[in-house]
DRENDO-1510 file (C-alpha; in Angstrom, 1 decimal, always signed):
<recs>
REC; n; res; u; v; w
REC; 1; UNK; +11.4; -21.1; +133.6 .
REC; 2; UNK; +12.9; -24.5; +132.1 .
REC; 3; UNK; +11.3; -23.5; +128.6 .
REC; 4; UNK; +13.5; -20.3; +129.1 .
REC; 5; UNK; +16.4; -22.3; +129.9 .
REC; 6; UNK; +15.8; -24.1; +126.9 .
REC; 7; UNK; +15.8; -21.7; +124.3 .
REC; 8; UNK; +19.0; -19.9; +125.9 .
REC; 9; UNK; +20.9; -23.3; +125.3 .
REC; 10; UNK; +19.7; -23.1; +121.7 .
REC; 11; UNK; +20.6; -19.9; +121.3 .
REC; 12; UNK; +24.0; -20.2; +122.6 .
REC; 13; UNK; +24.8; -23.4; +120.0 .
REC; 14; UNK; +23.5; -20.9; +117.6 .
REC; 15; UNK; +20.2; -23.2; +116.7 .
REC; 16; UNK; +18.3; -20.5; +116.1 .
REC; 17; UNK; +21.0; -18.9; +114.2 .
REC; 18; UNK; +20.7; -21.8; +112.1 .
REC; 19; UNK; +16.7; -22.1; +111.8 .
REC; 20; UNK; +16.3; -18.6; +111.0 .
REC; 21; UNK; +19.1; -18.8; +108.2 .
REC; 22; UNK; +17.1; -21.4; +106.8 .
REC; 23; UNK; +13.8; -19.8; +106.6 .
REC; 24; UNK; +15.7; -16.7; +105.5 .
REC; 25; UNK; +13.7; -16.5; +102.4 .
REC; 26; UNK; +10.2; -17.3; +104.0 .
REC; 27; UNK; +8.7; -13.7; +105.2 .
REC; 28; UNK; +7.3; -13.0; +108.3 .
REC; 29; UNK; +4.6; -10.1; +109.0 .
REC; 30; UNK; +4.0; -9.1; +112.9 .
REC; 31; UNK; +0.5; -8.4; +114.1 .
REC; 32; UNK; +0.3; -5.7; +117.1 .
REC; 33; UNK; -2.6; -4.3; +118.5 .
REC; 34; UNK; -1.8; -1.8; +121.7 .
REC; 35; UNK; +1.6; -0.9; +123.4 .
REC; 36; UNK; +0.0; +0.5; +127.1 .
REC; 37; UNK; +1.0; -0.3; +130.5 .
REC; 38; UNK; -2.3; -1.0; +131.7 .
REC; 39; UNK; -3.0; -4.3; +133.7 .
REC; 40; UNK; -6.2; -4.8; +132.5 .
REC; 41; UNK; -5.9; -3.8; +128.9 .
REC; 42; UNK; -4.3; -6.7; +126.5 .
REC; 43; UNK; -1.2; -5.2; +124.9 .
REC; 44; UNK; +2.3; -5.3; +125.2 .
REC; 45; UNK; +4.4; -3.0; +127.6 .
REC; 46; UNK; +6.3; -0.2; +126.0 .
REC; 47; UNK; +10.1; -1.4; +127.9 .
REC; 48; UNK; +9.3; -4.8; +125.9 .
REC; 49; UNK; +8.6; -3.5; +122.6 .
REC; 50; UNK; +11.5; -1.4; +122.5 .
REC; 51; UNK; +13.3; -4.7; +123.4 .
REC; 52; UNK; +11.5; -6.2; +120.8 .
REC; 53; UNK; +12.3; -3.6; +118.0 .
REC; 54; UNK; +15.9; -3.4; +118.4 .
REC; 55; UNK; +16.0; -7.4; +118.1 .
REC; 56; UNK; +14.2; -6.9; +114.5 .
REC; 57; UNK; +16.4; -4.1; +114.0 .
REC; 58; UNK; +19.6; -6.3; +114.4 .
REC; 59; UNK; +18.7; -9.6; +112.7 .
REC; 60; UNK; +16.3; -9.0; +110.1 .
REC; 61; UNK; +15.8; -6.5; +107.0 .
REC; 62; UNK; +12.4; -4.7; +108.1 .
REC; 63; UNK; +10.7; -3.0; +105.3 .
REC; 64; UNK; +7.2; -1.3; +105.0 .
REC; 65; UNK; +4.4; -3.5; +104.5 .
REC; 66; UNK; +3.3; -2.3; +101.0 .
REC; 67; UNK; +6.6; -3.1; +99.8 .
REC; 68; UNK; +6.6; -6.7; +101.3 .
REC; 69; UNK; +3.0; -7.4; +99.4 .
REC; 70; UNK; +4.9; -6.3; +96.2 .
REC; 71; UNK; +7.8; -8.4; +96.7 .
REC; 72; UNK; +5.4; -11.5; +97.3 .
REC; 73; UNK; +3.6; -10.5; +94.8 .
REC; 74; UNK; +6.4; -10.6; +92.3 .
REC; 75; UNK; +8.1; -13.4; +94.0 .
REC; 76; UNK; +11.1; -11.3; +94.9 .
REC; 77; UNK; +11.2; -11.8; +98.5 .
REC; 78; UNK; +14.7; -10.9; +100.1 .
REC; 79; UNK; +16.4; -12.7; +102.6 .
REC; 80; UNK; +15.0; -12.1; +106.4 .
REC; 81; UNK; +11.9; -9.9; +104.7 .
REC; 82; UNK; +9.7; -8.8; +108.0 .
REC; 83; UNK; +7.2; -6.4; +108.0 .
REC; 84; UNK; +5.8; -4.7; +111.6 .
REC; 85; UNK; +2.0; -4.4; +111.3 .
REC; 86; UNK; -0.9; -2.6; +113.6 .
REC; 87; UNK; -4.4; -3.3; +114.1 .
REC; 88; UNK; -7.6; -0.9; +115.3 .
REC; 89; UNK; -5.9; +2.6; +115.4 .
REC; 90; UNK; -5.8; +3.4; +119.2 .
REC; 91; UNK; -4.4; +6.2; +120.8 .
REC; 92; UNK; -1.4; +4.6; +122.2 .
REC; 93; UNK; +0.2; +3.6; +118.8 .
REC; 94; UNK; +0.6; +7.6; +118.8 .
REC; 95; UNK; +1.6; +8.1; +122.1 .
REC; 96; UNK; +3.9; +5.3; +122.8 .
REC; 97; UNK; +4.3; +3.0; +119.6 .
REC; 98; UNK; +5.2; +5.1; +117.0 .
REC; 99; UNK; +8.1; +6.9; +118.6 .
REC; 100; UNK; +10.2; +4.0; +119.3 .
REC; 101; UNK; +9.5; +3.1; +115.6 .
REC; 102; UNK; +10.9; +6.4; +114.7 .
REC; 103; UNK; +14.1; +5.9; +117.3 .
REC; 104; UNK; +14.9; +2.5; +115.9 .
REC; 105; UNK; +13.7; +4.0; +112.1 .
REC; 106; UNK; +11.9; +1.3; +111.5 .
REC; 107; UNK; +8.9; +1.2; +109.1 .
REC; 108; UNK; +5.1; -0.1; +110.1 .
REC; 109; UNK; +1.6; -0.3; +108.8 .
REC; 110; UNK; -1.6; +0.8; +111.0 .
REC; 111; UNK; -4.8; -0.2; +109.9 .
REC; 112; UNK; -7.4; +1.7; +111.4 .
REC; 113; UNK; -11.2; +1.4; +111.5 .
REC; 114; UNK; -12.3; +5.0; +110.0 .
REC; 115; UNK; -15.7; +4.9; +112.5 .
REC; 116; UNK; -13.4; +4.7; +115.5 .
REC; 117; UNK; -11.0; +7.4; +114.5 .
REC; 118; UNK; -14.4; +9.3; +113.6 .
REC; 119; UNK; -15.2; +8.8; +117.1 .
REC; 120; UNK; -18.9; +7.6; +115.9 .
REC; 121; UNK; -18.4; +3.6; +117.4 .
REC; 122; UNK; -16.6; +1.8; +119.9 .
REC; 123; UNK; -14.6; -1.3; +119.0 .
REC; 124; UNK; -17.1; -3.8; +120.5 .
REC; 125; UNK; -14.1; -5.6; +122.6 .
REC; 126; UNK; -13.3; -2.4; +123.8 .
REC; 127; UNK; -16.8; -1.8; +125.3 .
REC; 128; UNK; -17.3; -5.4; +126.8 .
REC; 129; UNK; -13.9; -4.9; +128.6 .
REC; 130; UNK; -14.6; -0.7; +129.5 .
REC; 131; UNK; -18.1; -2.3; +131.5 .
REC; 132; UNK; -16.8; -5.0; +133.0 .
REC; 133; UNK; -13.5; -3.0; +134.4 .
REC; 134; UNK; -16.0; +0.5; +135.3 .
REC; 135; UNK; -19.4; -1.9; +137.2 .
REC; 136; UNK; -19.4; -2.2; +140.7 .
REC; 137; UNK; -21.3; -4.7; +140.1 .
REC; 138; UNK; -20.1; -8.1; +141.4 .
REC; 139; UNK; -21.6; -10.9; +138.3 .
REC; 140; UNK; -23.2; -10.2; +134.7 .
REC; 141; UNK; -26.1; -12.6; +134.3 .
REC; 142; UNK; -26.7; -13.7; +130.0 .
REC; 143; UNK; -29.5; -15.6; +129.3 .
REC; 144; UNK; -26.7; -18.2; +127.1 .
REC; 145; UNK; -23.9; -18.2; +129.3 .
REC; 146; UNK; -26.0; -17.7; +133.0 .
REC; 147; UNK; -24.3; -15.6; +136.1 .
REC; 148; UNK; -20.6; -14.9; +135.4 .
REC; 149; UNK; -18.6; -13.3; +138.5 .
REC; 150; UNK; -16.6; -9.7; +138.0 .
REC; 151; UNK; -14.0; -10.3; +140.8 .
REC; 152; UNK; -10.7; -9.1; +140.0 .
REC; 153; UNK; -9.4; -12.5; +139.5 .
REC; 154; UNK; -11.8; -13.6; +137.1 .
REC; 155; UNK; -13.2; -10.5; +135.0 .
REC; 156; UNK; -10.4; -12.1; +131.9 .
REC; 157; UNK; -11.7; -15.7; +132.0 .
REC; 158; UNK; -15.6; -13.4; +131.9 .
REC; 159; UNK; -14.7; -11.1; +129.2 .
REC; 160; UNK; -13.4; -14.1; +127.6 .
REC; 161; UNK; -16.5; -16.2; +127.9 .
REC; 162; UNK; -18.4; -13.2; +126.8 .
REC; 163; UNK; -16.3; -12.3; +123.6 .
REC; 164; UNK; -16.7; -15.7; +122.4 .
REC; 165; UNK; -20.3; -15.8; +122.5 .
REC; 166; UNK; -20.1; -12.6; +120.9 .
REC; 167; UNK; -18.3; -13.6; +118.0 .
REC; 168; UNK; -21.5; -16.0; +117.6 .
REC; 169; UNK; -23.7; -13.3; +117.0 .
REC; 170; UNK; -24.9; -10.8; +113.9 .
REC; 171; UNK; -23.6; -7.3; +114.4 .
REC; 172; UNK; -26.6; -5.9; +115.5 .
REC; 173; UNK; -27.3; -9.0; +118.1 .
REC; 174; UNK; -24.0; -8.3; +119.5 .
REC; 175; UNK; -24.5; -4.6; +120.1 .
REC; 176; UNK; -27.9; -5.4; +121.2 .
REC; 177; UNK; -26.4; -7.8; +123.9 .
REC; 178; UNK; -23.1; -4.8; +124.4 .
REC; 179; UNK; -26.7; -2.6; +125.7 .
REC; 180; UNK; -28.0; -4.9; +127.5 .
REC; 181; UNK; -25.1; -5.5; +129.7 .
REC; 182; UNK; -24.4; -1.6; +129.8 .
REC; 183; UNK; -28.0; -1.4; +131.9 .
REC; 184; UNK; -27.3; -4.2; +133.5 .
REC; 185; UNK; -24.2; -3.3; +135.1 .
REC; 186; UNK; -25.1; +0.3; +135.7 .
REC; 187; UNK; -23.2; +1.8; +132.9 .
REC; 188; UNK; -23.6; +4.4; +130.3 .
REC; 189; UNK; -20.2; +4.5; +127.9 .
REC; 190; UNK; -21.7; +7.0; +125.3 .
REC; 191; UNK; -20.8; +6.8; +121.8 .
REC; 192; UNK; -17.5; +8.0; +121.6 .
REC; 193; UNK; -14.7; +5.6; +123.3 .
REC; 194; UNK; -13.5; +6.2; +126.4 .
REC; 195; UNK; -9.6; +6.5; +127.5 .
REC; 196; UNK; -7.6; +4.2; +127.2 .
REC; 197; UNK; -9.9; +3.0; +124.5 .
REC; 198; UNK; -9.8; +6.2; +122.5 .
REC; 199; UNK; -8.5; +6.2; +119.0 .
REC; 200; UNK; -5.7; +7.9; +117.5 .
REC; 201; UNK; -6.9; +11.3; +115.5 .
REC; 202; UNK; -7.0; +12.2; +111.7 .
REC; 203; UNK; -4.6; +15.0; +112.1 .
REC; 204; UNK; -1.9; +12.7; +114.7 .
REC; 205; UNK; -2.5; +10.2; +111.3 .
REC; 206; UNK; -1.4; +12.7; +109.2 .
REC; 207; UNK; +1.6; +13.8; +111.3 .
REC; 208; UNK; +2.4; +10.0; +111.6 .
REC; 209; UNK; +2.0; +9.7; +107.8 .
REC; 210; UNK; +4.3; +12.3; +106.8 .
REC; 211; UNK; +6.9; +10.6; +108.7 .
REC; 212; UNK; +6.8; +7.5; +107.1 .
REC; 213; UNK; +3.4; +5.0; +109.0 .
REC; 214; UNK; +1.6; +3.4; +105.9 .
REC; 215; UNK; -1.9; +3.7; +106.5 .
REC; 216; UNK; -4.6; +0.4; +105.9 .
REC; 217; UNK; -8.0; -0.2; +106.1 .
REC; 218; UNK; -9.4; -1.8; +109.3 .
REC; 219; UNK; -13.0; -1.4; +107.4 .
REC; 220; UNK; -15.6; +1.5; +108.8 .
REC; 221; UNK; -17.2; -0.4; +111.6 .
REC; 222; UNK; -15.0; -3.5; +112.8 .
REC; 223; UNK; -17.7; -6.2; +111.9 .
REC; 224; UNK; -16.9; -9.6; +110.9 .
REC; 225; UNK; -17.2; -9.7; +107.0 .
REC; 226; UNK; -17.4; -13.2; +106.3 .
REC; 227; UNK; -21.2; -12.6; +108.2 .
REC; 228; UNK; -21.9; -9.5; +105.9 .
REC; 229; UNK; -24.6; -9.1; +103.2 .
REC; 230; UNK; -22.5; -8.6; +99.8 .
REC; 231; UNK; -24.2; -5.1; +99.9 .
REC; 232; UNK; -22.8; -4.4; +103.2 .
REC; 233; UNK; -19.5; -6.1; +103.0 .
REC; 234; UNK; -19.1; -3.7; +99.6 .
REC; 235; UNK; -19.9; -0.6; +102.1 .
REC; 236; UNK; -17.4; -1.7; +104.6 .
REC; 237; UNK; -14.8; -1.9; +102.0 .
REC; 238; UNK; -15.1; +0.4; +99.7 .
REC; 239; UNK; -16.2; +3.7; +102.1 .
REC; 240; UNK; -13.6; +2.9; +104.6 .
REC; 241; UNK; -11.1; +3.4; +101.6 .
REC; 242; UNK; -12.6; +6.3; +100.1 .
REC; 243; UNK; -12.9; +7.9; +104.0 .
REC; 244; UNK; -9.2; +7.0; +104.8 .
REC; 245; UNK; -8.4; +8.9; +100.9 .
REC; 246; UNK; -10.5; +11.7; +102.0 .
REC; 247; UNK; -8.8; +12.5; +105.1 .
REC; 248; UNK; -5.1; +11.6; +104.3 .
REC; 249; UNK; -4.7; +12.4; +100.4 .
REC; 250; UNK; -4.2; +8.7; +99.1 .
REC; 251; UNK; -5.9; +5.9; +99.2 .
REC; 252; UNK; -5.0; +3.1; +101.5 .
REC; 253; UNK; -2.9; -0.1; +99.8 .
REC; 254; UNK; -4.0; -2.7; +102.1 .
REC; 255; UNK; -7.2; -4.6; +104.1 .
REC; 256; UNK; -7.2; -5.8; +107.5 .
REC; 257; UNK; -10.0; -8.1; +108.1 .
REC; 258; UNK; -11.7; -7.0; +111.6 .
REC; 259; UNK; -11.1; -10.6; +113.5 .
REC; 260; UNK; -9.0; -12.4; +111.1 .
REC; 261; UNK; -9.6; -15.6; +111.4 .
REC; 262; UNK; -10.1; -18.2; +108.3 .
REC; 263; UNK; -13.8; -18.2; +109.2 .
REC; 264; UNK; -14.1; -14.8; +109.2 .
REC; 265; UNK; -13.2; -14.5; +105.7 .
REC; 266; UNK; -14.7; -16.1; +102.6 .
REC; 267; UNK; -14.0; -15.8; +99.0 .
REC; 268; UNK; -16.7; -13.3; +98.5 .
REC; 269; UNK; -14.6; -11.4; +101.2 .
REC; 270; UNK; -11.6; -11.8; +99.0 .
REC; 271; UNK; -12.6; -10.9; +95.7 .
REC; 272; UNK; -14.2; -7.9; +96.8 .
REC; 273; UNK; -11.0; -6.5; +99.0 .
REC; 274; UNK; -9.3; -7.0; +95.4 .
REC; 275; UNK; -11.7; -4.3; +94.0 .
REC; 276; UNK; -10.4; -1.8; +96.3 .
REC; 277; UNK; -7.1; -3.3; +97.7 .
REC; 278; UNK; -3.8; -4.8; +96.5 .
REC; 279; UNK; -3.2; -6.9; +99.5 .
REC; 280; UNK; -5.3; -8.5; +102.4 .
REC; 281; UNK; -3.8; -9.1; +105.6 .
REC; 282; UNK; -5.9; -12.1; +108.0 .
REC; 283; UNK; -4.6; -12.1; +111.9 .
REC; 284; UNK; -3.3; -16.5; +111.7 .
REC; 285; UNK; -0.1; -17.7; +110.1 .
REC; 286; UNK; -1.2; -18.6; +106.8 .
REC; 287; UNK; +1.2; -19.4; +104.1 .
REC; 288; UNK; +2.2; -16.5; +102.0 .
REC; 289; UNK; +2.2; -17.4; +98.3 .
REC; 290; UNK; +1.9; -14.6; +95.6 .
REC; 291; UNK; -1.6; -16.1; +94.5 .
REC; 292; UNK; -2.8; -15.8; +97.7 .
REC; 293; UNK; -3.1; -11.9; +97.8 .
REC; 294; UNK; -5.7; -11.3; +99.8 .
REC; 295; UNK; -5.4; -13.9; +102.4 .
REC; 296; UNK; -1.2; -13.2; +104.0 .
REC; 297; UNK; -0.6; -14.5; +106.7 .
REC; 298; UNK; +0.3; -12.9; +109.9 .
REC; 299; UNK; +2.3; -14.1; +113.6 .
REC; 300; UNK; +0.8; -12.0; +117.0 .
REC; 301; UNK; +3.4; -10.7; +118.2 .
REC; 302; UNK; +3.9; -12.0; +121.8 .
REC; 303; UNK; +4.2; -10.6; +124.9 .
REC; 304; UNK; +8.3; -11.8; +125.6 .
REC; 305; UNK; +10.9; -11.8; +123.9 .
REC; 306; UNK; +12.1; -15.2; +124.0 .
REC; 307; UNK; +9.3; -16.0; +122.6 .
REC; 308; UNK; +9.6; -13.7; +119.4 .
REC; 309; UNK; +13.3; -15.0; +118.8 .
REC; 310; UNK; +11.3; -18.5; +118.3 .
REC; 311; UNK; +8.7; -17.8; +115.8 .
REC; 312; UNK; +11.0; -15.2; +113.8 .
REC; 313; UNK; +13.5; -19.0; +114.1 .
REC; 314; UNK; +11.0; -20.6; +112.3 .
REC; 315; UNK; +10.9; -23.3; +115.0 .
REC; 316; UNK; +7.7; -22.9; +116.0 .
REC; 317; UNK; +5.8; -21.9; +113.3 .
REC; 318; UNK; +2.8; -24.3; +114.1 .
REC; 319; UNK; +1.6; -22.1; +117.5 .
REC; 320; UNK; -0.2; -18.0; +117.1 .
REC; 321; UNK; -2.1; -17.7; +120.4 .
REC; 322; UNK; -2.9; -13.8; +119.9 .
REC; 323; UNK; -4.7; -14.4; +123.1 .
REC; 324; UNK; -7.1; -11.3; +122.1 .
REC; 325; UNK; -10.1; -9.9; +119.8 .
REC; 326; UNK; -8.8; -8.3; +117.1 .
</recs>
C-alpha cells in the first residue's frame, strides 16, 4: 500500500512523465507468457491486461517486434519504441490475448515451441505444475530435495523448489524425473497437454497471422540450449524454423531462447540463431545495442499496473522478477 502511495505522488508531480521522457529513446520489449484467470496457473488476468494495453496505447509508439530489431539494428530507434512480445504459444493467447490486441490495434510477437503446437510434448513447467495441481496425494518425495508437502498453501513454494532443481538437469534427466513423479503421485498426463496447458493450433496461427501476430521461434522442444550438443542445438534451431515455414508460408524472423536467462545462452547459441534468425530475444533486461542481435533484452511484464508505469519510467530498470519458467 505505501509503495502504491508512492508512485501516485510521483505520478501526480509528473516524475514519471519526466523519467520516461528521458529514456524516450532507449526501447523497451515486454515479455508475456499467459493471460487466464486461473489461480493456480501464473499469468496475468485478462481485466489487467486490457488495463495494461490501453496504458501502452496512450503513452508509447507500439510497433511490431520485427520492426523494432530493424530499427536497433540500424540505430534508428524512435522515441518511446516498445514492442509487446509472447512466449510458449498457449491456447489462451487465442482465446483471450489476442483480441484485446486487436481492440486496442496493437501489434505483438508470439513465439511458439512447434512440438507443443504439434501436440507431441508438454512444456515441462506445464507438466510439473498439471501433477502437482491433479494428485491427491498430500507430499512428493525426490531423492535431492526429500518429502515436499502438496497443501494448497504450499504447492507454489513446491513447484518452485522442484523447477529449480529441474533447471539443474539434462533434458532427458528432467523428463526422466517429470515420470517419476507422474507414478509417484498417481498420475498419467499423456503426451499431448492437457487444458489449460493446451497450445494454440496451426490453423488459430494462421487466422492470428493474417491479422497482423508476427510469428517467432520458441525452438521444437523448449530445452535449455546453452546445455545442447552443437548437433542438437542446430536441430532445435533450424527445424523449428523450417516447421513454423512449413505450416504458415514464411519463415519466422526471430528466436526466443526456451528459459532465457544469460546462462542459458552461450555464444555458440548465438552464432547459430544468426544462421537462421535476424534477431534473438533472451527473457532479462539486457542492454539493447545493435551489435548485440541475438542477445535483446526483454522486461516481464508484471502482474499490476503500477508497477508497469515504473519500469516503462525507466526508474526501475535494475529489478525483472518474471517470477515464472519460461
Amino acid at each position: 500500500m505505501a509503495k502504491r502511495l508512492v508512485l501516485k505522488f510521483a505520478e501526480a508531480l509528473g516524475l514519471l512523465w519526466l523519467s520516461r521522457f528521458r529514456n524516450r529513446h532507449q526501447p523497451i520489449v515486454l515479455m508475456y507468457h499467459r493471460i487466464v484467470r486461473e489461480p493456480l496457473l501464473p499469468g496475468i488476468d485478462p481485466d489487467l491486461f486490457e488495463q495494461q494495453l490501453a496504458y501502452l496505447k496512450a503513452k508509447f509508439n507500439v510497433m511490431p517486434m520485427a520492426q523494432l530489431a530493424e530499427d536497433i539494428r540500424n540505430n534508428q530507434v524512435k522515441p518511446y519504441s516498445i514492442a509487446i512480445t509472447f512466449d510458449d504459444g498457449h491456447g489462451d493467447f487465442y482465446t483471450h490475448a489476442w483480441p484485446l490486441l486487436r481492440k486496442y490495434n496493437l501489434p505483438a510477437a508470439l513465439y511458439v515451441t512447434t512440438g507443443f503446437v504439434d501436440q507431441k510434448c508438454w512444456l515441462w513447467p506445464d507438466l510439473l505444475r498439471y501433477l502437482l495441481i491433479k494428485t491427491q496425494k498430500t507430499s512428493v518425495t525426490t531423492q535431492a530435495l526429500g518429502e515436499l508437502p502438496l497443501t494448497q498453501d504450499t504447492l507454489l513454494q513446491t513447484w518452485n523448489s522442484l523447477g529449480d532443481y529441474c533447471l539443474t538437469l539434462t533434458a532427458e534427466e528432467r523428463w526422466q524425473l517429470l515420470a517419476q513423479l507422474a507414478e509417484q503421485l498417481g498420475i498419467a498426463p499423456g503426451e499431448n497437454a492437457k487444458p489449460p496447458f493446451h497450445s494454440v493450433t496451426w490453423d488459430q496461427l494462421r487466422e492470428m497471422q493474417s491479422q497482423g501476430l508476427e510469428v517467432g521461434s520458441h525452438t521444437l522442444s523448449h530445452p535449455i540450449l546453452s546445455a545442447l550438443t552443437p548437433a542438437q542445438l542446430e536441430e532445435e534451431l533450424r527445424a523449428s524454423s523450417a516447421h513454423i515455414k512449413s505450416e504458415l508460408g514464411k519463415s519466422p524472423l526471430g528466436i526466443c531462447y526456451p528459459n532465457g536467462m544469460a546462462k542459458d545462452i552461450s555464444p555458440l547459441v548465438e552464432k547459430v540463431g544468426a544462421d537462421f534468425y535476424r534477431y534473438g530475444l533472451v527473457a532479462y533486461p539486457a542492454a539493447i545495442k545493435a551489435d548485440r542481435m541475438f542477445h535483446i533484452g526483454r522486461w516481464a511484464a508484471p502482474n499490476s499496473l503500477e508497477r508497469l508505469k515504473v519500469i516503462l519510467s525507466g526508474l526501475s530498470r535494475n529489478d525483472n522478477r518474471a517470477g515464472e519458467y519460461k
